[in-house]
C-alpha positions as CSV (number, residue, x, y, z in Angstrom):
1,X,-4.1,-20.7,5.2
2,X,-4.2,-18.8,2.0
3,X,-2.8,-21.2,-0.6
4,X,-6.2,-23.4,-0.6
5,X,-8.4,-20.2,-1.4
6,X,-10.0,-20.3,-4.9
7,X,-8.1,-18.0,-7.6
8,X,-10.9,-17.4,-9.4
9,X,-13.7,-15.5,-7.9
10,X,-13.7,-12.2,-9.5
11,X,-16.3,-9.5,-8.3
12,X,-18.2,-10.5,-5.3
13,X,-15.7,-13.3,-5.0
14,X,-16.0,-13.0,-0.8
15,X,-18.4,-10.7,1.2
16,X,-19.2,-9.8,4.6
17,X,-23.3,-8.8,4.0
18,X,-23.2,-7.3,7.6
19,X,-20.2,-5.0,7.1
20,X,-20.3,-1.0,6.4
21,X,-17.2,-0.5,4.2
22,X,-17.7,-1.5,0.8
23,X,-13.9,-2.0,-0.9
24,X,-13.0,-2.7,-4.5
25,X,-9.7,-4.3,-5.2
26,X,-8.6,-4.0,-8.0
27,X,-6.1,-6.1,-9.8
28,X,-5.1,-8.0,-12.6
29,X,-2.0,-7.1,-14.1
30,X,1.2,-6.6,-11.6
31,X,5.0,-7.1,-12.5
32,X,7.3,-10.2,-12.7
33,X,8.1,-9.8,-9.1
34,X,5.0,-10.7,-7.2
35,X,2.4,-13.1,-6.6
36,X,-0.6,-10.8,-7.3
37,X,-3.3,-13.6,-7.1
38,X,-2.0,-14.2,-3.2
39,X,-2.1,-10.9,-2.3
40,X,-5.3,-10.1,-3.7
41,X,-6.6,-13.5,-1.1
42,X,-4.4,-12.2,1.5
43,X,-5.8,-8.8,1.5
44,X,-9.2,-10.0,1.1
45,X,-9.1,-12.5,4.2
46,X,-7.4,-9.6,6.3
47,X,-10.0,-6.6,5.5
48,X,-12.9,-9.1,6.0
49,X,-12.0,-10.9,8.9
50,X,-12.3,-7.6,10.7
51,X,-16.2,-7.9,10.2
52,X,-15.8,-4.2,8.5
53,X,-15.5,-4.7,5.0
54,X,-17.1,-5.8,2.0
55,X,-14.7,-6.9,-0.2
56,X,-15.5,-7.3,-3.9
57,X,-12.7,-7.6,-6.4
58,X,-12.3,-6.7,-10.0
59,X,-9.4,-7.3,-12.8
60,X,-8.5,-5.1,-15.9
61,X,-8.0,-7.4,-19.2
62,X,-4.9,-8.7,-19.4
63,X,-1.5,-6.8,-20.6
64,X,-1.9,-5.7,-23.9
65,X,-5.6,-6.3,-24.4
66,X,-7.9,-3.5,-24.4
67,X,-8.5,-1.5,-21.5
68,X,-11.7,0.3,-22.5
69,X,-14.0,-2.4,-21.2
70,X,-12.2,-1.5,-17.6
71,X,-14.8,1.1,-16.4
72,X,-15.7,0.2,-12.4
73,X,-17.9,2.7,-10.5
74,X,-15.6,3.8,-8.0
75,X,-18.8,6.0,-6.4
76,X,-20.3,2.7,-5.5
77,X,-17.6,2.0,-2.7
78,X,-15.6,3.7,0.2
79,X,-12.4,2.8,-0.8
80,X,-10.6,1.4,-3.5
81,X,-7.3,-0.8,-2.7
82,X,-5.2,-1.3,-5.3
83,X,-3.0,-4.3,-6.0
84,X,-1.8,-3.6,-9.9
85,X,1.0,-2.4,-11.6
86,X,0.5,-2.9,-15.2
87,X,-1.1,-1.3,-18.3
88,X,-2.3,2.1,-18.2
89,X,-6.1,2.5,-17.5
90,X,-8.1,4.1,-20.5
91,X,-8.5,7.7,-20.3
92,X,-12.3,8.1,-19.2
93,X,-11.7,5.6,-16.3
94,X,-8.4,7.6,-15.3
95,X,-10.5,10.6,-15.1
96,X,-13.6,9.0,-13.4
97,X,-11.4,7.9,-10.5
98,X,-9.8,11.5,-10.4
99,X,-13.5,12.7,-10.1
100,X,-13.8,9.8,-7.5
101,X,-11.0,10.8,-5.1
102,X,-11.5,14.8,-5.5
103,X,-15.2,14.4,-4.5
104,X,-13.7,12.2,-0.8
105,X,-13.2,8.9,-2.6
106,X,-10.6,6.7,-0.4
107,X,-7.2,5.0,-2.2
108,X,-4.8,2.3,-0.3
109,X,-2.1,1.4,-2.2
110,X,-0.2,-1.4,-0.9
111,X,3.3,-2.3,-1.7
112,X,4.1,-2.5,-5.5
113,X,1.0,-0.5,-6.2
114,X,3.2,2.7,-6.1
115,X,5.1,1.1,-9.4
116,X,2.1,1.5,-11.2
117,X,1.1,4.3,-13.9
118,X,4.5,6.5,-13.8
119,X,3.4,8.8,-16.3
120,X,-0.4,9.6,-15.0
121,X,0.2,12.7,-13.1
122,X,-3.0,12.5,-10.9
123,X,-1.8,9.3,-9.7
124,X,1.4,10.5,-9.2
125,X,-0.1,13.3,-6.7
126,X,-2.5,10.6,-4.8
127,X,0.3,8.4,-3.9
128,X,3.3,11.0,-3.3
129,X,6.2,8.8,-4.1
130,X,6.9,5.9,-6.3
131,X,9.3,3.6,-7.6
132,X,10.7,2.2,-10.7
133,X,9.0,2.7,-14.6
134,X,12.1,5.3,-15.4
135,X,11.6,7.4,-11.9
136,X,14.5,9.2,-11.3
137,X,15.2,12.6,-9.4
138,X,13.1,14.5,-12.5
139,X,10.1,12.8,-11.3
140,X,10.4,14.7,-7.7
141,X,12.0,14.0,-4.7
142,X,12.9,11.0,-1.7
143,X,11.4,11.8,1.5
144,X,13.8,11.1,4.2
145,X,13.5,11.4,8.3
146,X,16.4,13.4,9.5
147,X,17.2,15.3,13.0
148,X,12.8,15.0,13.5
149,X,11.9,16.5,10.7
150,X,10.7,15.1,6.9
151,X,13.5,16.0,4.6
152,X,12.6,16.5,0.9
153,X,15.9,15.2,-0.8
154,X,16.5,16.6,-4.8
155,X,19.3,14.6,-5.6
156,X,20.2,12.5,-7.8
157,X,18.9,8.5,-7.5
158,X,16.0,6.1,-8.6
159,X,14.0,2.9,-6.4
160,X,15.9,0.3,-5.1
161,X,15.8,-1.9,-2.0
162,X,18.0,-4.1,-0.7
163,X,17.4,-8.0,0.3
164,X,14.9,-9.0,1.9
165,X,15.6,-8.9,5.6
166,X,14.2,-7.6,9.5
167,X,14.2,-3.7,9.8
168,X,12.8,-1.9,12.4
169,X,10.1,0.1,12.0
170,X,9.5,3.4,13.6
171,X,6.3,5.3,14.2
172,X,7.2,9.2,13.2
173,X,3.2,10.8,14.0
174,X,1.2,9.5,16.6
175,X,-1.6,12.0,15.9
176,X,-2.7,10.3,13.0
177,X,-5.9,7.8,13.8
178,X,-3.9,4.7,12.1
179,X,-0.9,5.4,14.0
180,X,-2.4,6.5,17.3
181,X,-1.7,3.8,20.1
182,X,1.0,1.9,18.2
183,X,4.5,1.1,19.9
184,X,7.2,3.7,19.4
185,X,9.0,0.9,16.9
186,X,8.6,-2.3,16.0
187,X,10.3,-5.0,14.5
188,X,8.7,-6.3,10.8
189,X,10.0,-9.4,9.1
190,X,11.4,-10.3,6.2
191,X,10.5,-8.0,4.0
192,X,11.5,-5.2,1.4
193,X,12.3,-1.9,2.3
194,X,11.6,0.5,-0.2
195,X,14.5,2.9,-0.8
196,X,14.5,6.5,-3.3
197,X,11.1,6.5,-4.2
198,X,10.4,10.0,-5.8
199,X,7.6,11.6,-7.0
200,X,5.4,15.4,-5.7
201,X,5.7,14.3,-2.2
202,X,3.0,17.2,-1.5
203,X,0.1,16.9,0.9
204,X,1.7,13.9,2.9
205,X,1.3,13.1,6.0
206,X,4.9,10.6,7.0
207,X,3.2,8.5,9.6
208,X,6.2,5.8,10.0
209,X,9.8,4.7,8.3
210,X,12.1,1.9,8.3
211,X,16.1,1.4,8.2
212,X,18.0,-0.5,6.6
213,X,21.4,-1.2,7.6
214,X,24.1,0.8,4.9
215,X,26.0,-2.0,4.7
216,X,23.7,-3.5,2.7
217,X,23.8,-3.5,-0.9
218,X,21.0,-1.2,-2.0
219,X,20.1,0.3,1.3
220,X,20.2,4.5,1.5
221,X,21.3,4.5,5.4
222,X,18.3,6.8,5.5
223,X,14.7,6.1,7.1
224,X,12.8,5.7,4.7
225,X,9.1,6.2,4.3
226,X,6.8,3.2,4.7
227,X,3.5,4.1,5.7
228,X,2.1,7.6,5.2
229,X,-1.1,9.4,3.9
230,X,-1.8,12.1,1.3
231,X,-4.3,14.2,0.8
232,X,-6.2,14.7,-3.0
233,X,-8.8,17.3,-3.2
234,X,-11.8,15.8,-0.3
235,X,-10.1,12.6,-1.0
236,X,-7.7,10.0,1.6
237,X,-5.2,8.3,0.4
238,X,-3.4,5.6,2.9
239,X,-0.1,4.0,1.6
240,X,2.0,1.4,2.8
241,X,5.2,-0.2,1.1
242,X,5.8,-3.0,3.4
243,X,4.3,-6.3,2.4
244,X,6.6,-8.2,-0.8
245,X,5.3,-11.2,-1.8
246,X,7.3,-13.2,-4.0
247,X,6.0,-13.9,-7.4
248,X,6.9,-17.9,-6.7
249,X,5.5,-17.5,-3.3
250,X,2.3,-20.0,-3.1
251,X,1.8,-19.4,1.1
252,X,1.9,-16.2,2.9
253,X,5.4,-15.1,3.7
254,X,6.2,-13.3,6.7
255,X,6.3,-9.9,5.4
256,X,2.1,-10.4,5.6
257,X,1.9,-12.9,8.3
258,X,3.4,-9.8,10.5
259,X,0.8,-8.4,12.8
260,X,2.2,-4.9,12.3
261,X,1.5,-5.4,8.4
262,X,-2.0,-6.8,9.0
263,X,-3.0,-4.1,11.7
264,X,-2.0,-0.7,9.4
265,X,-3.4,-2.3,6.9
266,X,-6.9,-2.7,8.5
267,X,-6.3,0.4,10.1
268,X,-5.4,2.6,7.1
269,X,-8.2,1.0,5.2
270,X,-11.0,1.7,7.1
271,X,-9.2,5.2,7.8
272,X,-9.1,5.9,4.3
273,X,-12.6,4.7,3.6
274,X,-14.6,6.3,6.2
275,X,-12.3,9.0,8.0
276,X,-11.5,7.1,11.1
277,X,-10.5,4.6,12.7
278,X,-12.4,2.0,15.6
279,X,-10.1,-0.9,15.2
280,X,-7.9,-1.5,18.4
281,X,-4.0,-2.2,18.1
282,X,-3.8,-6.1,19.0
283,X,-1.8,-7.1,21.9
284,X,0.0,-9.4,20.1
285,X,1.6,-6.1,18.2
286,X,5.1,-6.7,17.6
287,X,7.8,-5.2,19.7
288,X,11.3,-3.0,18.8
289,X,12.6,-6.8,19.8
290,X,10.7,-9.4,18.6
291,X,8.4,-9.8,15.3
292,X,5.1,-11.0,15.7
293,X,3.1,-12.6,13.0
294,X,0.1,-15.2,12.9
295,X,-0.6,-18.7,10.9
């Protein structure tokens, strides 16, 4: 479905003219592990299919160019989804989007997003945890789910994640509008499960975490975080780390074909965006047993 979308339609590139959320995805620059250009079409397709969004995306120059041309106006949108790890943002756009997110601004960050801008301490505290770029125990801690309770761990250890696989994901707040009506757990495929991310972990909300089996090389035996909110100043931040997609990937893998993938992601977004949430949980919603994803 998404590998015949154009790649190049910048801002504007796909809009809904009836929809109420205006989004800005931003991308451009994004580490040798992903297909950034697929994502940014996935997450397009899946925010506007909803009839919801206005979707208009933007890219930074490329690494190493300048960034100083890079100045969107975050005030003109409800949310800003990011799909970017790369260079550093110049220093008056850093600081409009602080201004942006204190004043009720709303962030998603999706997946790899939360490698992005180690040392850029505001982003550090919107997001809560991170991984990778040097991140190590001095950065903060991991957030673990132990005996019912979030667990902040200090020890020692940096981002990993072992092969891609099935885990089971399990809903830890049901208060929370994106979680609220979900299954207890549900089964998400093939994917990678973030393990040791570290940063402030302050003013989250854990929402839902994954497992990985110990035996597997680079899993923590601990559940881990994968979707969860923070707050930053009147600000929302939603942030999931489910949905890899491979950098030699040209189709949608089943990491975002997964209907638990696309409905938090809706879900969060117009959560973070406006403050609530009106989309129904689909009742083709995977189960604790069996994934469930779509063409």
């Amino acid at each position: 479905m998404f590998a015949g979308l154009a790649l190049s339609l910048l801002p504007g590139f796909c809009h809904a003219e009836d929809s109420d959320l205006h989004i800005l995805l931003v991308s451009g620059q994004m580490n040798q592990y992903h297909n950034a250009d697929l994502m940014d079409r996935v997450i397009t397709h899946y925010l506007e299919e909803t009839g919801l969004f206005t979707v208009t995306r933007v890219k930074t120059p490329a690494a190493g160019e300048d960034m100083s041309a890079f100045a969107p106006d975050f005030s003109d949108y409800d949310a800003v989804v990011l799909n970017y790890d790369g260079d550093d943002w110049s220093a008056a756009t850093q600081a409009a989007f602080e201004q942006y997110m204190r004043e009720g601004g709303g962030l998603v960050s999706v997946h790899s997003s939360d490698n992005a801008f180690p040392h850029w301490q505001a982003f550090l505290d919107m997001t809560a945890l991170g991984g990778w770029g040097g991140r190590d125990e001095t950065w903060g801690p991991a957030v673990r789910w132990r005996d019912g309770q979030v667990v902040l761990y200090d020890g020692p250890g940096a981002a990993s994640h072992p092969p891609k696989h099935d885990y089971l994901v399990t809903v830890r707040d049901f208060n929370h509008p994106v979680t609220e009506g979900l299954p207890e757990s549900w089964l998400h495929p093939h994917d990678e499960l973030y393990t040791q991310l570290r940063g402030p972990a302050q003013n989250m909300q854990l929402l839902a975490t994954g497992f990985a089996n110990p035996e597997m090389e680079g899993a923590s035996g601990e559940n881990e975080p994968v979707l969860f909110t923070v707050s930053y100043g009147a600000g929302r931040v939603f942030h999931t780390t489910l949905g890899h997609i491979g950098k030699d990937e040209i189709e949608a893998p089943a990491s975002v074909r997964c209907v638990g993938f696309i409905s938090t992601f809706q879900r969060g977004t117009e959560w973070a965006a406006s403050g609530v949430v009106t989309l129904d949980v689909p009742a083709d919603f995977p189960t604790a047993n069996a994934v469930s994803t779509r063409p």
